[in-house]
C-alpha positions in Angstrom: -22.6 -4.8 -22.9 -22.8 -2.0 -25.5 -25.9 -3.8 -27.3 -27.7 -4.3 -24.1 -30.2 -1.8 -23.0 -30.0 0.2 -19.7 -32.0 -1.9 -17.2 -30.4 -5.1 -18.8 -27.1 -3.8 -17.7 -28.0 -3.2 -14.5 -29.6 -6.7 -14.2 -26.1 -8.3 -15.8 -23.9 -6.2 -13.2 -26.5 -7.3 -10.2 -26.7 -11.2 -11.1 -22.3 -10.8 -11.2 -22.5 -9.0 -7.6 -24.9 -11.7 -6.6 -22.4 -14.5 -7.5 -19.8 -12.4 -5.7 -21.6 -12.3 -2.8 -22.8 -16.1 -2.6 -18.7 -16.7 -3.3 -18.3 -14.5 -0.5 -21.0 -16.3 2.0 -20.0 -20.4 1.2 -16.5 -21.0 -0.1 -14.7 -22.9 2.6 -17.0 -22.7 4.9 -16.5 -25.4 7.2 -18.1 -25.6 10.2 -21.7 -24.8 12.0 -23.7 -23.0 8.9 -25.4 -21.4 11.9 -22.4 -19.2 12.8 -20.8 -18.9 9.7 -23.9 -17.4 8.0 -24.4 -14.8 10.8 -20.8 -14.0 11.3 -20.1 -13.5 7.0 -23.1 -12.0 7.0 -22.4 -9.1 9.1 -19.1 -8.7 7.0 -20.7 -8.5 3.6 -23.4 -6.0 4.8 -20.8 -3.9 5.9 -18.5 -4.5 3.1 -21.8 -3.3 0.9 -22.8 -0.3 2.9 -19.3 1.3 2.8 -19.2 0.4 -1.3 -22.5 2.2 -1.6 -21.6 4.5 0.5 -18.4 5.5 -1.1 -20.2 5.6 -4.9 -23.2 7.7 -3.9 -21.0 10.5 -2.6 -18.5 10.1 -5.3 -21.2 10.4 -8.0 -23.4 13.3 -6.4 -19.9 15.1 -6.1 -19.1 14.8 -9.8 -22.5 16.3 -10.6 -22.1 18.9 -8.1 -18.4 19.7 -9.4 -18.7 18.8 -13.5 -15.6 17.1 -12.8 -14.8 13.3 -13.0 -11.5 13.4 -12.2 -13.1 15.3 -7.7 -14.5 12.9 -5.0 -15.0 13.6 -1.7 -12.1 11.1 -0.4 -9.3 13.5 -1.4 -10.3 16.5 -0.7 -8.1 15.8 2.9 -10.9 14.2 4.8 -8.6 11.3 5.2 -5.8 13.0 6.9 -9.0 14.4 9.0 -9.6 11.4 10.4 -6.4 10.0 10.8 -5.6 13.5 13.2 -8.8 12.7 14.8 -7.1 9.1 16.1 -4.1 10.8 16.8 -5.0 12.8 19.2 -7.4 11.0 20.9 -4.3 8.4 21.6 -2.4 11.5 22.7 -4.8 12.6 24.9 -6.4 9.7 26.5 -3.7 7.3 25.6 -4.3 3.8 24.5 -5.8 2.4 27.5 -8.4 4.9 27.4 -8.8 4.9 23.6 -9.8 1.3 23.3 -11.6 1.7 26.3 -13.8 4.2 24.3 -18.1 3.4 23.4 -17.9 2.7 19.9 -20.8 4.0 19.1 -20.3 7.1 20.7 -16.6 6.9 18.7 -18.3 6.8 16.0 -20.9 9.4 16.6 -18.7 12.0 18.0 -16.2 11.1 14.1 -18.9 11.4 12.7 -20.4 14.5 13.4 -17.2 16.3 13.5 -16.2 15.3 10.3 -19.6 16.1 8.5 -19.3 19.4 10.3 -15.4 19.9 8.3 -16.7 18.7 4.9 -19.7 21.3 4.8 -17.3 23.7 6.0 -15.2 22.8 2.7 -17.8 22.1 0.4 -19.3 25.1 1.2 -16.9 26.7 -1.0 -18.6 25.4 -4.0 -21.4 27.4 -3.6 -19.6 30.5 -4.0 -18.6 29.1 -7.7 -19.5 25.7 -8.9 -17.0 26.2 -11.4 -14.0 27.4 -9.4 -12.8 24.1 -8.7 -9.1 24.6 -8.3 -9.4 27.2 -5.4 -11.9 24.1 -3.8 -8.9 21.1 -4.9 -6.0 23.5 -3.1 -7.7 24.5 -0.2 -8.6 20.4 0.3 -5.4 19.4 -0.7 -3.6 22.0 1.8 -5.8 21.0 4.7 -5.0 17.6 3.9 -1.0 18.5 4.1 -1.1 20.5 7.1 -3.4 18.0 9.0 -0.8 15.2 8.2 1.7 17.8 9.4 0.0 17.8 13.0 -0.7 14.0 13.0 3.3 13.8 12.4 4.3 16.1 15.1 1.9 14.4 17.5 3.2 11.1 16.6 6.5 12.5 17.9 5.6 13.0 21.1 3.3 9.8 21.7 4.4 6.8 24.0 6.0 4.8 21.2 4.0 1.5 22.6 1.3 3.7 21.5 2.2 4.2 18.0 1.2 0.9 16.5 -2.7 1.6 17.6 -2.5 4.8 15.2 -0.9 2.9 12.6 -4.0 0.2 13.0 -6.8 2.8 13.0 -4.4 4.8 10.0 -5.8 2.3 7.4 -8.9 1.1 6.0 -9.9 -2.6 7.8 -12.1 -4.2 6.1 -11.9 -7.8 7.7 -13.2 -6.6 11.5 -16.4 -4.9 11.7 -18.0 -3.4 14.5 -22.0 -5.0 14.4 -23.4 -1.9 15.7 -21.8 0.5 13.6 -22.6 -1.2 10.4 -26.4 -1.1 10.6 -26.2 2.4 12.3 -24.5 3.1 8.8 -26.4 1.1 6.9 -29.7 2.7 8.0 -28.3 6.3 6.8 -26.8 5.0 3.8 -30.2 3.5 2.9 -31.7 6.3 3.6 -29.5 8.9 2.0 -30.4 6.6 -1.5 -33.7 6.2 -0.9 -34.1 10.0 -1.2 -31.4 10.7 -4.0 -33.3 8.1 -6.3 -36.1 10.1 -5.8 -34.7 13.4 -6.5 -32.7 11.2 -9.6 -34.8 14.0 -12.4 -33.4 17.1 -10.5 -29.9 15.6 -10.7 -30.0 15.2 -14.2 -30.7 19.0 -14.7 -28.2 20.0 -11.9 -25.9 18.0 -14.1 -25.8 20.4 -16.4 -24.7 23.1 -14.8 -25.9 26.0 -12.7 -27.3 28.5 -15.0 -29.2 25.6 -17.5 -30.7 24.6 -13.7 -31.7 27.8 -12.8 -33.5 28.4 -16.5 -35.3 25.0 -15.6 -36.8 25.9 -12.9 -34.6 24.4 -10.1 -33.5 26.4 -6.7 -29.8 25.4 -7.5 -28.5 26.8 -4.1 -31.1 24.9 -2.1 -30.7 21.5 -3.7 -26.8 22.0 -3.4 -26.6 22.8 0.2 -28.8 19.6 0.7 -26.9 17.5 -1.7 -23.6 18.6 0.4 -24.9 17.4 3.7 -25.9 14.3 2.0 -22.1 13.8 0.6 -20.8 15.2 4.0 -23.1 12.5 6.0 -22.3 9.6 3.5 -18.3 10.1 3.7 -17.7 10.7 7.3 -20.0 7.5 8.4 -18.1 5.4 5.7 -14.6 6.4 6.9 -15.8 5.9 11.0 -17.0 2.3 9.6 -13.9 1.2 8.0 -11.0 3.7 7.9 -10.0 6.2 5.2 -10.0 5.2 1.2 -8.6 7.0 -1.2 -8.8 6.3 -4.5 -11.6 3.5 -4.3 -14.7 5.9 -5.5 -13.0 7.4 -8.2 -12.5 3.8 -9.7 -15.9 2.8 -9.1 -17.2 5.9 -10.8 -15.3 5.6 -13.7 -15.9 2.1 -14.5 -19.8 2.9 -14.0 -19.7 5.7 -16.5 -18.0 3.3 -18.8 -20.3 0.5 -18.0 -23.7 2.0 -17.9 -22.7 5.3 -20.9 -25.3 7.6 -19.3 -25.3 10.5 -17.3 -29.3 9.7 -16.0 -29.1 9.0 -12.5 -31.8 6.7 -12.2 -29.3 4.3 -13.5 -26.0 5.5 -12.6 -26.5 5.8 -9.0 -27.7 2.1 -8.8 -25.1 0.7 -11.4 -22.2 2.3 -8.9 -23.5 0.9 -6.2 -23.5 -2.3 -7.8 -20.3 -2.0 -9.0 -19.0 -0.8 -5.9 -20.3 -3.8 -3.3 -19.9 -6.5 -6.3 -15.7 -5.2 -6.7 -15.4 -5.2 -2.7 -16.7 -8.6 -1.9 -14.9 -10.4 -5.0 -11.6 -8.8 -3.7 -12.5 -9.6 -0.5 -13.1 -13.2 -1.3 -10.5 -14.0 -3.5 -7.9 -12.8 -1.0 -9.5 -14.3 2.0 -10.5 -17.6 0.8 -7.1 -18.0 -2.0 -4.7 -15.5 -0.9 -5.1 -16.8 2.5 -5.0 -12.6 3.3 -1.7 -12.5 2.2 -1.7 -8.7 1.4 -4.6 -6.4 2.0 -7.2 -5.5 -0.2 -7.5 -1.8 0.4 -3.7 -1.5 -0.7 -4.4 -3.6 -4.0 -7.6 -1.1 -4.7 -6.3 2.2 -3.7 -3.0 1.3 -6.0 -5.5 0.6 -9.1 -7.6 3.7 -8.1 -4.4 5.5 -8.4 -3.5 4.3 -11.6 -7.3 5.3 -12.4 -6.9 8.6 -11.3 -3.8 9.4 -13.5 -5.6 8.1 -17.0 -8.0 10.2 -16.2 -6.1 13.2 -15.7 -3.9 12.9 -18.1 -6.3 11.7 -20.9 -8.4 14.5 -19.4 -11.7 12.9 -20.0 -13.6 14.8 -17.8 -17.4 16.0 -18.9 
């Protein structure tokens, strides 16, 4: 793809997602078209709102943090969540935690988790470029909330146990049909507005004094950006469950796909990426691996493995 110019990339990696997704909609699809439309349907939409969920606030963090190596995923949000579940089960117990609204589940995760992540992305405004006090401090919340989530498993009903192990990892093959369009309404909206504001990102890019000399109120547009990343990871991990590793993978093979730092073409190429490396996975171990192993293992090992080449070959902007 190195010959081919910007857009045509974009169309290249949007014709491949395509395929994925028709893959995704008709192989062995046996049955009453009628319900098997609808019923993959609502799967793939929700599969595609937490990929393009995932890659907007992985990308707007990296330009926030001049770091390729940060995203918002492990920064201890995960263990968040998973203490969230906890100690709802220990609380309410089981019976009352399936018993639960979803939507007002997922409202109520929602909210508080947005709430924690501008509480710890706050700290970048007090430095943009003191990221290892922001990594600890993420990284130690993440410990000592896995510490709590430990202790309360303890002391839960054991029969309880196995419904926080279920709600522990990402699902990606039951959806909840209300959730996903509540999600998918504020991830379209979220980059509907970042495209727009794709110019300001470009000069936030490069850092917070070059910004300023341009003309751009860097605090302002940072605070906003924050709640956008805040909004975009806590929805994504109500929808499906926590992810590690998956939007460092995805941003790293955009910047090596699309060799840019312009948003107007990074933003949609991750997206791309994201959704069109979701669904294929998906579909290849639904519909040939007869879901003998789950995909969120198989992407959060490789987004591992991503993570370390990227710290150790330090490629970082």
């Amino acid at each position: 793809m190195d010959n081919l110019s910007l857009p045509s990339r974009l169309a290249v990696l949007a014709t491949l997602a395509v395929f994925a997704l028709l893959a995704f909609m008709t192989l062995e699809s046996r049955g009453n078209w009628g319900f098997v439309l609808p019923f993959r349907g609502i799967k793939a939409l929700a599969l595609v709102t937490f990929a393009t969920s995932v890659a907007l606030s992985t990308m707007v963090f990296q330009t926030l943090t001049a770091n390729r190596i940060l995203t918002p995923s492990i920064m201890g949000f995960d263990a968040l969540y998973i203490l969230i579940q906890t100690s709802l089960v220990f609380t309410i117990g089981g019976v009352g935690y399936a018993s639960i609204d979803p939507v007002m589940k997922f409202t109520v995760e929602s909210v508080f988790m947005t709430a924690a992540a501008l509480a710890l992305f706050g700290m970048v405004l007090r430095g943009v470029h003191d990221i290892g006090r922001m990594v600890l401090t993420g990284l130690i919340l993440g410990v000592l909330f896995r510490s709590i989530s430990s202790l309360i498993n303890r002391l839960i009903d054991p029969s309880e146990f196995s419904i926080i192990q279920q709600a522990s990892f990402a699902s990606f093959n039951a959806v909840n049909v209300e959730l996903t369009w509540i999600t998918f309404v504020l991830t379209a909206a979220c980059f509907v507005w970042l495209m727009s504001i794709h110019k300001r990102l470009d000069i936030m890019a490069l850092g917070r004094d070059a910004a300023k000399g341009l003309g751009v109120d860097y605090e302002r547009e940072t605070k906003k950006l924050l709640a956008v990343i805040a909004l975009l990871v806590s929805s994504s991990t109500a929808l499906i469950g926590p992810v590690y590793f998956y939007g460092l993978l995805v941003a790293a093979l955009s910047h090596k796909l699309i060799g840019t730092w312009r948003h107007q073409y990074l933003l949609p190429a991750s997206c791309i990426i994201g959704a069109g490396l979701l669904i294929a996975s998906q579909t290849l171990f639904e519909r040939v691996l007869s879901l003998q192993t789950s995909v969120a293992v198989v992407i959060e090992a490789i987004g591992g493995i991503t993570f370390l080449l990227l710290l150790f070959t330090r490629k970082t902007r």
